[in-house]
ZAROSE-764768 format. One record per residue (C-alpha): x, y, z; residue in three letters. Coordinates in nm, 4 decimals, decimal comma, m for minus. Example, Ala and Ser with C-alpha at 12.3 -4.5 7.8 and 13.67 -1.06 7.14 Angstrom:
ZAROSE-764768
{x->1,2300 y->m0,4500 z->0,7800 residu->ala}
{x->1,3670 y->m0,1060 z->0,7140 residu->ser}
This chain:
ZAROSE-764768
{x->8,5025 y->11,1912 z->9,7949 residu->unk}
{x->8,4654 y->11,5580 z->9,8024 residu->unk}
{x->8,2679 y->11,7363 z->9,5889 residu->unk}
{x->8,0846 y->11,4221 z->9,5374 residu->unk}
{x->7,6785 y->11,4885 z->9,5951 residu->unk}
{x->7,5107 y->11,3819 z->9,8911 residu->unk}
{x->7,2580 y->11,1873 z->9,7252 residu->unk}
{x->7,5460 y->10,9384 z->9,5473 residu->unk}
{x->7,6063 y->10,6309 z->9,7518 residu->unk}
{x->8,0035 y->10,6190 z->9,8381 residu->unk}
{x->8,0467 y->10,2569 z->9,8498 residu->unk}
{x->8,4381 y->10,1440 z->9,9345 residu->unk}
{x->8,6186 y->9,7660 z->9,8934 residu->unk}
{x->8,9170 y->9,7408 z->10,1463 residu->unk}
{x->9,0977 y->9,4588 z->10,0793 residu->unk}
{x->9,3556 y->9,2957 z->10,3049 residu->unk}
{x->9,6319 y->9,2268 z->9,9690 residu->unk}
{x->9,6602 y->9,0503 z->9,7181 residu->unk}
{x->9,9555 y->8,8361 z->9,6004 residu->unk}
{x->10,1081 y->8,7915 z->9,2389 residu->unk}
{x->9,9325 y->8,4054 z->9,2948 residu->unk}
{x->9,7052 y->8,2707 z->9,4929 residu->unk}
{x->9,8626 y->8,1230 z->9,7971 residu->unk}
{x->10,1889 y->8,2726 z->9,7865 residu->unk}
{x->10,3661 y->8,1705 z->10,0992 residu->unk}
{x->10,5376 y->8,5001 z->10,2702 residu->unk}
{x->10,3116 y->8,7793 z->10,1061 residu->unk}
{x->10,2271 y->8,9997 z->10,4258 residu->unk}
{x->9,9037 y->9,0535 z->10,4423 residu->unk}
{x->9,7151 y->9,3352 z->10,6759 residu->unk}
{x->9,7525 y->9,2707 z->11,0374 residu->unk}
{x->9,4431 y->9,0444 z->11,1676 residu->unk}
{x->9,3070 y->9,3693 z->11,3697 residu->unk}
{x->9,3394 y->9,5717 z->11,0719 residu->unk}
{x->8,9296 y->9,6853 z->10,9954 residu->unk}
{x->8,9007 y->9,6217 z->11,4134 residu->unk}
{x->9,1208 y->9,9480 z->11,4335 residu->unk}
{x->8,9542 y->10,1087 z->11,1061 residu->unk}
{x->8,5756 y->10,0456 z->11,1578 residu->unk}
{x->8,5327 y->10,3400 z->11,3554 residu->unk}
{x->8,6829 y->10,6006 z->11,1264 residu->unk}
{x->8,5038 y->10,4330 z->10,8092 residu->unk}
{x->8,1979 y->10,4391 z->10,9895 residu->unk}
{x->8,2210 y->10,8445 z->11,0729 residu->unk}
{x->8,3620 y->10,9508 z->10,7145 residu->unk}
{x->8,1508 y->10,9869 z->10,3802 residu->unk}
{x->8,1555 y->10,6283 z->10,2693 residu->unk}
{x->7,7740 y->10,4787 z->10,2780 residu->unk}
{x->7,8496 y->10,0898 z->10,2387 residu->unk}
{x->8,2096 y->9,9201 z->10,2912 residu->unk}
{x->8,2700 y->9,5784 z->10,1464 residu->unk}
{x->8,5473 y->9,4106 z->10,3561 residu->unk}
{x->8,7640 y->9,1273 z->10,2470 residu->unk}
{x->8,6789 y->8,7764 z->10,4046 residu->unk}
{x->8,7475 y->8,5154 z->10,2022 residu->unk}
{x->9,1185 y->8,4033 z->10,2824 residu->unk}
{x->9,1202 y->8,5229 z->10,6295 residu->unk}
{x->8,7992 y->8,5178 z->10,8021 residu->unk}
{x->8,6858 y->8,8092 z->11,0148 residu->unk}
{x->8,5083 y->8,7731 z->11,3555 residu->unk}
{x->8,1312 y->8,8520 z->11,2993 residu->unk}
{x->8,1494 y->9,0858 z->11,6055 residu->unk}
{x->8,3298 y->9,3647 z->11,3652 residu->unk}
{x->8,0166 y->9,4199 z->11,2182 residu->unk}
{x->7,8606 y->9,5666 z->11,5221 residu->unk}
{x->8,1022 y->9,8885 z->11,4883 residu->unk}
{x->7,9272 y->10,0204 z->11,1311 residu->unk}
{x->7,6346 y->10,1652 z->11,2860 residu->unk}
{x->7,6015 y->10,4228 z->11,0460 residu->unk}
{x->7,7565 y->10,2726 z->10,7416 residu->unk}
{x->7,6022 y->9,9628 z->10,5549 residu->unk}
């Protein structure tokens, strides 16, 4: 994101993969700790607001509490 103004919001989806179908069976997916070992180095780059996938694979709540700076 260099070069991009201050004043633009950097807002960033990380997803955890995708397969060709929706419940494939033996498509490796990010490790469950995957954003838990992330969070901190999103939260101290450039990105404003992160959008994290949850909806096959529900992430404890308590991940939320490491964005302090970002939204």
């Amino acid at each position: 994101m260099h070069g991009i103004p201050k004043e633009v919001q950097r807002v960033c989806h990380i997803c955890c993969g995708y397969p060709n179908s929706l419940d494939s069976e033996g498509y490796k997916k990010a490790d469950l700790d995957a954003y838990d070992r992330i969070a901190s180095l999103v939260d101290d780059s450039t990105i404003d607001e992160v959008s994290l996938e949850d909806s096959h694979r529900h992430n404890d709540l308590n991940l939320l509490e490491k964005f302090t700076k970002t939204k």
